[in-house]
C-alpha positions as CSV (number, residue, x, y, z in Angstrom):
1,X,0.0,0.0,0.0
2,X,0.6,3.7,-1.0
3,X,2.8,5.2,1.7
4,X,-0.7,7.3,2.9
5,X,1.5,10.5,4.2
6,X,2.5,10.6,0.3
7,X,-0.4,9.7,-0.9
8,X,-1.5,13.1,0.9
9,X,1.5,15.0,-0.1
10,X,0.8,14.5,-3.8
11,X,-3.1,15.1,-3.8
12,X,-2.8,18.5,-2.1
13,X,0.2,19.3,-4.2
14,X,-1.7,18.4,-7.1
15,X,-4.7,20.5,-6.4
16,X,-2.8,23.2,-5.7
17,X,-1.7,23.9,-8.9
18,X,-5.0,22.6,-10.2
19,X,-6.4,26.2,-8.3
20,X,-3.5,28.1,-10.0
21,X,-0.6,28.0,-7.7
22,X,3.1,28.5,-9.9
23,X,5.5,29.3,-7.2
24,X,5.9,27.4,-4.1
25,X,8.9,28.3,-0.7
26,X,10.1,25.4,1.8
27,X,11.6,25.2,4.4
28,X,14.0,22.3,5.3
29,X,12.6,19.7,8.0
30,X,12.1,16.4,8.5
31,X,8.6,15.8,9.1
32,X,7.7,18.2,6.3
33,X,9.5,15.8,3.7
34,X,6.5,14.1,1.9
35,X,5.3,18.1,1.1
36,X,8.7,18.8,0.1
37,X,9.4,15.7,-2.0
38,X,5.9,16.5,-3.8
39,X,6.4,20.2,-4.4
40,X,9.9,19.1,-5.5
41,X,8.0,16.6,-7.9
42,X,5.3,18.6,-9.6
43,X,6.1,19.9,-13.1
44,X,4.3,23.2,-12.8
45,X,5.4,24.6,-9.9
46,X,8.5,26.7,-9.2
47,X,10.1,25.6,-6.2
48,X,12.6,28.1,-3.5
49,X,14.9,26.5,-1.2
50,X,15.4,28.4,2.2
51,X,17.3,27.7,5.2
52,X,15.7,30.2,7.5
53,X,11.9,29.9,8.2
54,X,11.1,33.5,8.8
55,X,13.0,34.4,5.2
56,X,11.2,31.8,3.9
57,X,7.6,32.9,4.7
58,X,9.0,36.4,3.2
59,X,10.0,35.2,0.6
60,X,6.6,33.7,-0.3
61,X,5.3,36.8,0.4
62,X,7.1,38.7,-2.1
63,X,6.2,36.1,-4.6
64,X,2.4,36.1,-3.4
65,X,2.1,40.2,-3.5
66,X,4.1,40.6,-6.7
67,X,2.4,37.8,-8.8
68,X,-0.9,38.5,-7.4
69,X,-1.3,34.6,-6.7
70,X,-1.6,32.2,-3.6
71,X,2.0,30.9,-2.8
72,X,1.9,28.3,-0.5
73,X,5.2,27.9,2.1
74,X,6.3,24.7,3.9
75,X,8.0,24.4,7.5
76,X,8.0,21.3,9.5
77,X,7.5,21.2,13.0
78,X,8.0,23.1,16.2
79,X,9.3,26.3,16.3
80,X,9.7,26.5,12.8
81,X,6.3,26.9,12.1
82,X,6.5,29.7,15.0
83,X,9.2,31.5,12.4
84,X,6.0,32.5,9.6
85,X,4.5,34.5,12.1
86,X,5.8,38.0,11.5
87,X,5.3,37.1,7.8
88,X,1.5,35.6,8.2
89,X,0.8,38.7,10.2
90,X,2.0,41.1,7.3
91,X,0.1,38.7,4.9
92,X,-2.9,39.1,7.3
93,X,-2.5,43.0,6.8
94,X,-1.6,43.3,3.5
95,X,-4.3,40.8,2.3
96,X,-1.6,38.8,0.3
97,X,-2.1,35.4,-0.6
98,X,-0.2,32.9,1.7
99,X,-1.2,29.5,1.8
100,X,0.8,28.2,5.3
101,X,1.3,24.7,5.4
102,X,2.9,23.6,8.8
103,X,3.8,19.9,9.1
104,X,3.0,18.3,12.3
105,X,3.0,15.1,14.6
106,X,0.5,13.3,14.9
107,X,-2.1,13.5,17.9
108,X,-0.5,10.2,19.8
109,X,3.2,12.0,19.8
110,X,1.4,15.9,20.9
111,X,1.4,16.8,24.5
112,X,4.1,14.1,25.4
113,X,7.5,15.9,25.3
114,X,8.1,14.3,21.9
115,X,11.0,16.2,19.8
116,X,9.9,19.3,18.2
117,X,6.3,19.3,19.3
118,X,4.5,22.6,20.0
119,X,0.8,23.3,19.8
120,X,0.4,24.0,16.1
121,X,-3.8,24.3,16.0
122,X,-4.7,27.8,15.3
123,X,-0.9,28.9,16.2
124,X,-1.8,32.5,14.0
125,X,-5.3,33.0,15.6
126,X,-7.4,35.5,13.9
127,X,-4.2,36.6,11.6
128,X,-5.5,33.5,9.1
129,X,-8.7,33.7,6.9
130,X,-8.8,30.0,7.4
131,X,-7.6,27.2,9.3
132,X,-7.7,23.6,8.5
133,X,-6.5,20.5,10.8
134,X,-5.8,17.9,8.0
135,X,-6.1,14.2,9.6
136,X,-4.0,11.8,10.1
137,X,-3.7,10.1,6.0
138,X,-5.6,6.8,5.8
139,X,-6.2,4.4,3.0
140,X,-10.0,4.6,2.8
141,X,-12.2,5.6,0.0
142,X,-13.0,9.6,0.3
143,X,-9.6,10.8,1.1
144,X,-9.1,12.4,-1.6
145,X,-12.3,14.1,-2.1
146,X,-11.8,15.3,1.4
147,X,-8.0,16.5,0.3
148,X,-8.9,18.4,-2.9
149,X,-12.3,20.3,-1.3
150,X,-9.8,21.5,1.3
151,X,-7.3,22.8,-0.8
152,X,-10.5,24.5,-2.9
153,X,-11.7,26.1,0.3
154,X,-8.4,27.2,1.3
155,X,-7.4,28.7,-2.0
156,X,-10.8,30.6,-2.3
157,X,-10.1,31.6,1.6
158,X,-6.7,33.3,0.5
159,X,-7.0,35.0,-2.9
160,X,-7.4,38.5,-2.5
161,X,-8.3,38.2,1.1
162,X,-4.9,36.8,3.1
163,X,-2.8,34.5,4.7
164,X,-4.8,30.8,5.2
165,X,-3.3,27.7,7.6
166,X,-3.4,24.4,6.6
167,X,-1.9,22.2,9.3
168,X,-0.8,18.9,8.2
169,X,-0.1,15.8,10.5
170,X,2.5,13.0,9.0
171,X,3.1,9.9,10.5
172,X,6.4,7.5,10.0
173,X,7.6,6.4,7.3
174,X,8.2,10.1,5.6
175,X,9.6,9.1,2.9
176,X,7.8,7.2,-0.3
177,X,8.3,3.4,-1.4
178,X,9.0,3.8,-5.0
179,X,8.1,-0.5,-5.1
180,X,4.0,0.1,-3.6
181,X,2.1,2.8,-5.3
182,X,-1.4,0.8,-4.5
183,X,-4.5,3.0,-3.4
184,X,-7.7,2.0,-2.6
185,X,-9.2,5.1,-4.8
186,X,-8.0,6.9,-7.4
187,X,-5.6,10.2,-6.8
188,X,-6.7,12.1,-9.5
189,X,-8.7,14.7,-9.9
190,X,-10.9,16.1,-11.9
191,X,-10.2,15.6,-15.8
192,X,-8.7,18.4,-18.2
193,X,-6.9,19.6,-14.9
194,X,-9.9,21.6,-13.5
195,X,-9.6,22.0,-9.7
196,X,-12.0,20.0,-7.4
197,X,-14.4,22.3,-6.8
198,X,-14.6,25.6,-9.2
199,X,-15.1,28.9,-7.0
200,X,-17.3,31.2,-9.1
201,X,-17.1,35.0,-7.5
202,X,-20.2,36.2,-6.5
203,X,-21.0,39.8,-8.4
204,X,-23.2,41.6,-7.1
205,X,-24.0,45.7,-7.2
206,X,-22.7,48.0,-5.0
207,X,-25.1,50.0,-2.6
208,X,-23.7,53.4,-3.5
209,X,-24.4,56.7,-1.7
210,X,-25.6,59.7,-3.6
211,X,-22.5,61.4,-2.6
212,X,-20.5,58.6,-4.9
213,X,-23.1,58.8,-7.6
214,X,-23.7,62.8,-7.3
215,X,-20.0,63.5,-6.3
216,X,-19.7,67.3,-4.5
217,X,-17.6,69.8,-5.3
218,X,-15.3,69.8,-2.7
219,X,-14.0,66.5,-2.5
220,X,-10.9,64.8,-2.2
221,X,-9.6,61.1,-3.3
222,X,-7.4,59.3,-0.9
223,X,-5.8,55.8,-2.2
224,X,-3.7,53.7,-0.6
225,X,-1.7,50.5,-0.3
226,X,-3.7,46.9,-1.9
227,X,-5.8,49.0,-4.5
228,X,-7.1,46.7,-6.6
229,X,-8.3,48.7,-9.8
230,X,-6.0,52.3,-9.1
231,X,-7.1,53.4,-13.5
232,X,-11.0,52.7,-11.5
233,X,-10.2,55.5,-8.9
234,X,-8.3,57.7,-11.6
235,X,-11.5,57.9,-13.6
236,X,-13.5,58.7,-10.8
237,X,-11.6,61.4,-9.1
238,X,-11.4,63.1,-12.9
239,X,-14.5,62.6,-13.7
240,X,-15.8,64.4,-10.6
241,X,-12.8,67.0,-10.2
242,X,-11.4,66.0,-7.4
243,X,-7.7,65.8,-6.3
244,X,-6.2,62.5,-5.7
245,X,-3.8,61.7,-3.0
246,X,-2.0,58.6,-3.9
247,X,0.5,57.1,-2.0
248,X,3.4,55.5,-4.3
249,X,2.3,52.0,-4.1
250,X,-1.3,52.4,-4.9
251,X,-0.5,52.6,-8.7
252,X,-2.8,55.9,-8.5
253,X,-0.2,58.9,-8.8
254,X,-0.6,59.2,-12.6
255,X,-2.8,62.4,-14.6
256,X,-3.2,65.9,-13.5
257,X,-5.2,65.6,-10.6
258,X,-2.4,64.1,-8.4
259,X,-1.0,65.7,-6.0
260,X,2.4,64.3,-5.1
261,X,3.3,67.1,-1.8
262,X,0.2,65.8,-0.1
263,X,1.4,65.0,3.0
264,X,3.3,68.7,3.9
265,X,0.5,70.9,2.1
266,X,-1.7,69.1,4.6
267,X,0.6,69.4,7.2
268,X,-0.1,73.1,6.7
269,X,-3.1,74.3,9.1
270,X,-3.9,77.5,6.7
271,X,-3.6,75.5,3.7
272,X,-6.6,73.2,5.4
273,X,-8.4,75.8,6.7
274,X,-8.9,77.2,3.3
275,X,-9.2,74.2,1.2
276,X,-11.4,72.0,3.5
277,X,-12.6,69.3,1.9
278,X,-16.8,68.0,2.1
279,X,-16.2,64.6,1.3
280,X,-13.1,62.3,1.5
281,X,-12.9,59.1,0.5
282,X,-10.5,56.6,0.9
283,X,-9.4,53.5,-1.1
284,X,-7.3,50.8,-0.1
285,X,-5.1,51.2,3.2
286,X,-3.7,54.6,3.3
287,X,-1.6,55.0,6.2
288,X,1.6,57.7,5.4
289,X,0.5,60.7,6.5
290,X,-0.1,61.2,9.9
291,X,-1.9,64.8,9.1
292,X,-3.9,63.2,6.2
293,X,-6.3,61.6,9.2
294,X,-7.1,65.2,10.4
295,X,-9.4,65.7,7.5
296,X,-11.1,62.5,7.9
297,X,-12.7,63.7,11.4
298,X,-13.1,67.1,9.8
299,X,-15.2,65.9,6.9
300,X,-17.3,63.2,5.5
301,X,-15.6,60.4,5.3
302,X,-16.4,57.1,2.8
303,X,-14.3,53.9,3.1
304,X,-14.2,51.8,-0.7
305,X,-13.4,48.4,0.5
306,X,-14.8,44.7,-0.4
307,X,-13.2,43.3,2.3
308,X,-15.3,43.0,5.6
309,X,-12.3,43.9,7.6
310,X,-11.9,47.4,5.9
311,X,-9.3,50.1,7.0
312,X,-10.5,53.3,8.4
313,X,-8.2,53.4,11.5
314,X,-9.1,56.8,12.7
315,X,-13.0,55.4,13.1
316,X,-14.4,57.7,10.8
317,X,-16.1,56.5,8.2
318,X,-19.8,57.0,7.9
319,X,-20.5,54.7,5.1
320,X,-18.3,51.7,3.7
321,X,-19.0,50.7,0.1
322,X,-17.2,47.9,-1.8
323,X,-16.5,49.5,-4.9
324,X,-16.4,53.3,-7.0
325,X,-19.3,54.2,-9.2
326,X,-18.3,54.3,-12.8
327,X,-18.8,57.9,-13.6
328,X,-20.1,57.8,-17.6
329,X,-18.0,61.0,-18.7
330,X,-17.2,64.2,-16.9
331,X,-20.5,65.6,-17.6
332,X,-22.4,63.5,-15.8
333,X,-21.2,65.5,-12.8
334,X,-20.3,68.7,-14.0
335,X,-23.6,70.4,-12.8
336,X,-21.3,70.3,-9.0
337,X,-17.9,70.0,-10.1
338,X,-15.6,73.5,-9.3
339,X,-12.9,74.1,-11.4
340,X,-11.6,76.6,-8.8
341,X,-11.5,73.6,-6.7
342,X,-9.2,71.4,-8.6
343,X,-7.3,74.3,-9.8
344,X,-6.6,75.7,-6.0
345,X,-5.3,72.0,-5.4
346,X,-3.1,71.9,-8.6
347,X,-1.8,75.7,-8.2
348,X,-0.4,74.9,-4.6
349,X,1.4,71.4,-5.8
350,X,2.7,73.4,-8.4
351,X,4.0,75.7,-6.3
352,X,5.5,72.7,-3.7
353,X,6.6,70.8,-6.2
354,X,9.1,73.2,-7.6
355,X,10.2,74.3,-4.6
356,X,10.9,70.5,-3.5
357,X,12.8,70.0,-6.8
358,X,14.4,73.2,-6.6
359,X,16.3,72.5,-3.3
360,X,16.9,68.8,-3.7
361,X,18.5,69.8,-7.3
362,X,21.0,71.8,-5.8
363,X,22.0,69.2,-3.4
364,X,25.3,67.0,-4.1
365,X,24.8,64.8,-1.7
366,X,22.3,61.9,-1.7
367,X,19.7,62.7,0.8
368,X,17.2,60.1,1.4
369,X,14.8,62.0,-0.1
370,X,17.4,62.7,-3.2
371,X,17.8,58.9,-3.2
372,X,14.3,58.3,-3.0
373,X,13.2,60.4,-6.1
374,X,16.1,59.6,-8.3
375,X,16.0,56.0,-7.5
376,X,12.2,56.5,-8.5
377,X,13.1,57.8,-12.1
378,X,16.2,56.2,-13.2
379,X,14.6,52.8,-12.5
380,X,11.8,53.9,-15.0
381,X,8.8,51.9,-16.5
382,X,8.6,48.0,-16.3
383,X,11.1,47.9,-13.3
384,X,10.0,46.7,-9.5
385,X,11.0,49.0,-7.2
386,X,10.2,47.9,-3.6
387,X,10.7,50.4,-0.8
388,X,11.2,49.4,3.1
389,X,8.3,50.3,5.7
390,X,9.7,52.8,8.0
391,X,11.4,56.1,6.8
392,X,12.4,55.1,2.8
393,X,8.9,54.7,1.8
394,X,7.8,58.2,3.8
395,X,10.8,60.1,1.6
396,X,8.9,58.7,-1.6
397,X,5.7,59.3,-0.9
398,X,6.7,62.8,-0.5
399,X,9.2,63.5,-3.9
400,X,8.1,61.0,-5.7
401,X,6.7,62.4,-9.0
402,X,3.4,61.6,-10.9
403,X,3.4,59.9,-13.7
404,X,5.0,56.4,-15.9
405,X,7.1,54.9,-13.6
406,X,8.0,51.5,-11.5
407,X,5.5,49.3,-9.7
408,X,6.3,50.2,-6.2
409,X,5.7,47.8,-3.3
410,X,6.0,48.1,0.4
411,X,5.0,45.8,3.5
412,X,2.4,48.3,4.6
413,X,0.2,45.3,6.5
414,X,1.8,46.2,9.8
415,X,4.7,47.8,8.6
416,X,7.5,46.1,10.1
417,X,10.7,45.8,9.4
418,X,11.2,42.5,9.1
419,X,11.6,40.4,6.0
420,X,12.1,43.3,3.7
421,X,15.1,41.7,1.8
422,X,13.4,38.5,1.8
423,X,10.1,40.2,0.6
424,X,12.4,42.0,-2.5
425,X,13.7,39.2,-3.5
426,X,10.7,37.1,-3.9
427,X,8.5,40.2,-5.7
428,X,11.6,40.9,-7.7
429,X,11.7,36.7,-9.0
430,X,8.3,36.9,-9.6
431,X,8.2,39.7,-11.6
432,X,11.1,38.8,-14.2
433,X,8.9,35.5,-14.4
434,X,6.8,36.9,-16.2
435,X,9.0,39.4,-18.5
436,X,9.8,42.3,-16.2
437,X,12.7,44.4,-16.4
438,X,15.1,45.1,-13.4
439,X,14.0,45.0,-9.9
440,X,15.2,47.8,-7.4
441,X,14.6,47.9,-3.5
442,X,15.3,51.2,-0.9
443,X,15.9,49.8,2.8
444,X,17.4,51.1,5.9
445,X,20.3,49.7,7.3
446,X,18.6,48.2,10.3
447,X,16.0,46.3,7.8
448,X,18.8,45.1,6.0
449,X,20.7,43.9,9.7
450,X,17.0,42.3,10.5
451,X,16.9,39.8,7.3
452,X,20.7,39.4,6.0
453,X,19.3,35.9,6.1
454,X,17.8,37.2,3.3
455,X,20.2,37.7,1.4
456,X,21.6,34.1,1.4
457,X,20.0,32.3,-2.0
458,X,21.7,28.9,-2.7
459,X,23.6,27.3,-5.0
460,X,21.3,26.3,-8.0
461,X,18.4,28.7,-7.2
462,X,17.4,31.3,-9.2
463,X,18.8,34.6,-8.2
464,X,16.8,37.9,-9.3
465,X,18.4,40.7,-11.3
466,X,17.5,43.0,-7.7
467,X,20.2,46.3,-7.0
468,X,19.2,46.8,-3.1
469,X,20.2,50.3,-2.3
470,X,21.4,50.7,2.1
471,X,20.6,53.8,3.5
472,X,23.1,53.4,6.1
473,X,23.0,56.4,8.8
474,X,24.0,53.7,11.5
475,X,21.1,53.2,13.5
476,X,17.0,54.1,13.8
477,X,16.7,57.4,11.5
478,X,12.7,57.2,12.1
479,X,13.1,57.6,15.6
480,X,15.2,61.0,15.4
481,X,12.0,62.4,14.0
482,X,10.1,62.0,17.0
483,X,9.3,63.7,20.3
484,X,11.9,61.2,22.5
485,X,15.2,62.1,20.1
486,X,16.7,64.9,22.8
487,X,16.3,62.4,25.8
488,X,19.1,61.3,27.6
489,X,20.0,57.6,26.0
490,X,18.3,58.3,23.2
491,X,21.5,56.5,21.1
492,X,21.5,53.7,23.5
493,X,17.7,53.2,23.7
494,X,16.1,53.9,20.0
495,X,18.9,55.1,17.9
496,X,20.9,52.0,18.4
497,X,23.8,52.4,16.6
498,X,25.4,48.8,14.7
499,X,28.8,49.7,13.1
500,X,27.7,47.0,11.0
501,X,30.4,46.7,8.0
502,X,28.0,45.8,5.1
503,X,31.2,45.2,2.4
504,X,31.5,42.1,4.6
505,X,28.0,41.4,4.8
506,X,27.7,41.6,1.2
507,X,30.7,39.2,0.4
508,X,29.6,36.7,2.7
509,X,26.0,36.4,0.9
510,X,28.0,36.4,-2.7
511,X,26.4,39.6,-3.6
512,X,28.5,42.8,-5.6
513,X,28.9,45.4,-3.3
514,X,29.1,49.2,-4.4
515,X,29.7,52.6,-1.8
516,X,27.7,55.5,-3.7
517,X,29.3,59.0,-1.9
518,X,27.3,61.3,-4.5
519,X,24.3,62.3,-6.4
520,X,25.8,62.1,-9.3
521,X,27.3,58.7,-9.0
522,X,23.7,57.0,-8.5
523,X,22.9,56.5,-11.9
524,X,25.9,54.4,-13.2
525,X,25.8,52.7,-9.8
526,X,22.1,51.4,-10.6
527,X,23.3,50.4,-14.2
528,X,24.3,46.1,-14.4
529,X,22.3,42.9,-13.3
530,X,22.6,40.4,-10.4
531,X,22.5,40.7,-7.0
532,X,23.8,43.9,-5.3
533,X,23.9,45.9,-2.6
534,X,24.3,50.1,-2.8
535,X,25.3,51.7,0.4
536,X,25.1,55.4,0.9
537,X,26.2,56.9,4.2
538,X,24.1,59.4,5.8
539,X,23.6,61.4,9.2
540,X,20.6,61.4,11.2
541,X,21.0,64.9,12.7
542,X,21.4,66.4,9.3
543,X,18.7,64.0,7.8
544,X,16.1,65.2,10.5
545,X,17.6,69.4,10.1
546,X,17.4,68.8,5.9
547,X,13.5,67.3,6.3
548,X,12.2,70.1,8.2
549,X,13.7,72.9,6.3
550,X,12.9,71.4,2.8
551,X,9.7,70.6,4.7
552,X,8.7,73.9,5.6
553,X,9.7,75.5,2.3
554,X,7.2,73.5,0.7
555,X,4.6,74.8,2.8
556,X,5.9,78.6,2.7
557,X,5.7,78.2,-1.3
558,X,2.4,76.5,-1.3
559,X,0.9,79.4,0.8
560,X,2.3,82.0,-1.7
561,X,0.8,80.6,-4.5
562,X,-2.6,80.1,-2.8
563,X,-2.5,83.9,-1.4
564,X,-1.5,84.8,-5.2
């Protein structure tokens, strides 16, 4: 008889890419074997190596939010499995596609002292969609009915929504015998390689608010991080002559209505009090502007989410509908749209924008807001540019321009710093698989320090063509920023400087290592293919004294334009 642990292995293998799954991440373990020796099996199904767990899970991650695809990862046992967390929980957040498959003992070995044992059932609590306690395998009839449907479930669970937990008991022998491939059943499934059970969405219409249909005047377009349809909530906001405020990942900052120095004009108390919005409303998870949420409790405010657990973190919304009317053409609201409205908007970015441009032209030295926008353009069209959570993607959202440019990614689920080089390298693999240019990536050197683990791919894996460039100002830049930075063991306590020599770092991974001093060095630097690592040096003091005077210029030219 069929080894049953493989006989399980292969079925849910199987229906995985049955339900669409290309790319697959394990992690090395014994109990996981008859997954890994599947995975490893299956034709269709790319499969990534990793040592570490936790780069693992962020490297699925990457793959999952880049592809726009479930990407299931593998662990075995014990504290492994506890390694995905950080990564299920950005998942969660994020509303990526993980499909968690955590080997396990089975029940007679739990709760004994056996090797490696840990209570696995519902280890990520609410942070999963779904959670599924596969049985023990047994050689009955209805196994693999039982296998596929859960798989189906599961997969329908995770796309579009998040992270799902599948947790999957093996007993001994782990390994198949080649010599017995009897079943009582066959382990196909359906013919012409349709999955088990075919999930058809469920389409039905909005319930739209006159203000969506009828749009007002004074309104303003907030998008954010997991947009699904950002050309949807372009059309709109033009349509109805609105500005948009579009963070860089949303795939929104394109036309004339955006407004690229969002987050300082609205920073500005006169520039609020005298273009108050009536309505704003927010799509996806917007979350960089801490003055942005100011004009939520100030106006109406509308949430545009499917998902039931939608993001208004500042409790404001009054109504939450799943998707944006399609506005015909711009007359069908021009009885209440104000050009002086729009035009007050675009006159005051105008002004900003210049002024932003203006002073970090004249600077020779690569800021990381310099870095930020430059990285931004030279990278240009068909290029993945992913940007770390804490301070790198803050400096873009404020120079980057509107416009053609890369696909920009972050981990704004929870915004940690975890897994970022992990997370690169999977987005920036997925995305040559399917015929993208370079891949870029903007991190802090403590993100880097967090997942160098990241940074180790293996002999025979695929490597992406990925140029990571270091902010290195040798400790916690954000935290400079904030109220706490003149405290006494401020260094010591948030700062937390490393001395961390990345050269070495760099070699010992087997990735080309670069030191950019200039502005006018960063081009030829991002120029070649591979693996690579940038560093550019940079002070914290300065950083925080360059901000707030480029900060406050903004604002000063903003005003001047709005009182001219």
């Amino acid at each position: 008889m069929l080894n049953p642990g493989t006989a399980l292995a292969r079925v849910l293998v199987d229906e995985l890419a049955r339900g669409g799954v290309t790319e697959a991440v394990i992690a090395p373990g014994s109990r996981s074997a008859p997954l890994a020796i599947a995975f490893a099996s299956h034709p269709g199904i790319r499969l990534h190596v990793r040592i570490d767990e936790r780069s693992a899970a962020f490297l699925a991650l990457g793959l999952a939010k880049a592809s726009g695809t479930p990407v299931p990862v593998v662990c075995t046992s014990g504290t492994a499995a506890a390694n995905f967390h950080p990564a299920v929980l950005e998942a969660a957040h994020s509303r990526i596609s993980l499909v968690v498959l955590t080997a396990d003992r089975p029940p007679e070995l739990r709760g004994t002292g056996a090797n490696q044992t840990v209570d696995q059932i519902k280890l990520y609590g609410d942070a999963v969609g779904l959670f599924a306690e596969l049985g023990i395998a047994e050689a009955r009839t209805g196994s693999v009915g039982y296998w596929r449907s859960v798989i189906c479930r599961a997969l329908a669970a995770a796309t579009g929504n998040g992270p799902v937990h599948l947790n999957v008991a093996f007993r001994e022998p782990l390994i198949p015998d080649p010599a017995d491939e009897e079943w009582p059943e066959p382990l196909a499934g359906r013919p012409d390689g349709k999955p088990w059970t075919v999930i058809h969405p469920v389409s039905a219409p909005a319930e739209m608010v006159d203000e969506l249909v009828d749009p007002p005047q004074r309104g303003i377009l907030v998008v954010g991080d997991g947009t699904g349809q950002p050309d949807d909530a372009v059309a709109f906001a033009q349509a109805a002559g609105w500005p948009i405020f579009a963070e860089p990942m949303s795939g929104a900052r394109i036309g004339p209505n955006a407004v690229t120095t969002y987050s300082q004009l609205v920073a500005t108390p006169e520039i609020v009090s005298r273009l108050r919005p009536e309505l704003v409303v927010t799509v996806g998870k917007p979350g960089l502007a801490k003055f942005l949420h100011n004009l939520y409790s100030q106006s109406r405010h509308i949430v545009v989410d499917p998902n039931a657990q939608w993001a208004d973190p500042t409790r404001t919304a009054r109504e939450v509908v799943s998707t944006l009317p399609t506005l015909k053409s711009a007359r069908q609201s021009s009885a209440r749209q104000s050009p002086e409205w729009l035009g007050a908007w675009q006159h005051v970015e105008a002004a900003g924008r210049a002024e932003l441009d203006r002073i970090l032209g004249r600077e020779p030295e690569l800021s990381e807001l310099r870095l930020a926008r430059d990285m931004a353009e030279l990278a240009g069209p068909n290029t993945m540019f992913f940007v770390g959570s804490s301070m790198p993607i803050r400096c873009l959202d404020l120079v980057m321009r509107a416009g053609a440019g890369p696909w920009v990614l972050a981990n704004r689920g929870v915004s940690g710093i975890d897994g970022c080089i992990s997370t690169a390298v999977g987005a920036a693999l997925a995305h040559q698989a399917t015929g993208g240019g370079p891949s870029f990536a903007m991190l802090g050197d403590l993100a880097v320090i967090h997942d160098q683990n990241g940074l180790v791919i293996g002999p025979g894996e695929p490597r992406p063509d990925l140029t990571i460039a270091l902010v290195n100002n040798d400790g916690g830049g954000i935290f400079s920023f904030l109220p706490y930075a003149g405290m006494d063991q401020f260094d010591k306590l948030f700062g937390t400087p490393h001395g961390v020599d990345f050269a070495h770092m760099a070699a010992a991974a087997g990735w080309d290592y670069q030191r950019v001093a200039g502005a006018d060095e960063l081009s030829g630097a991002l120029k070649g293919g591979g693996t690579r690592l940038l560093e550019i040096r940079t002070d914290r003091e300065a950083s925080v004294a360059f901000q707030r005077r480029l900060r406050a210029a903004i604002s000063k030219a903003a005003l001047a334009a709005l009182d001219g």
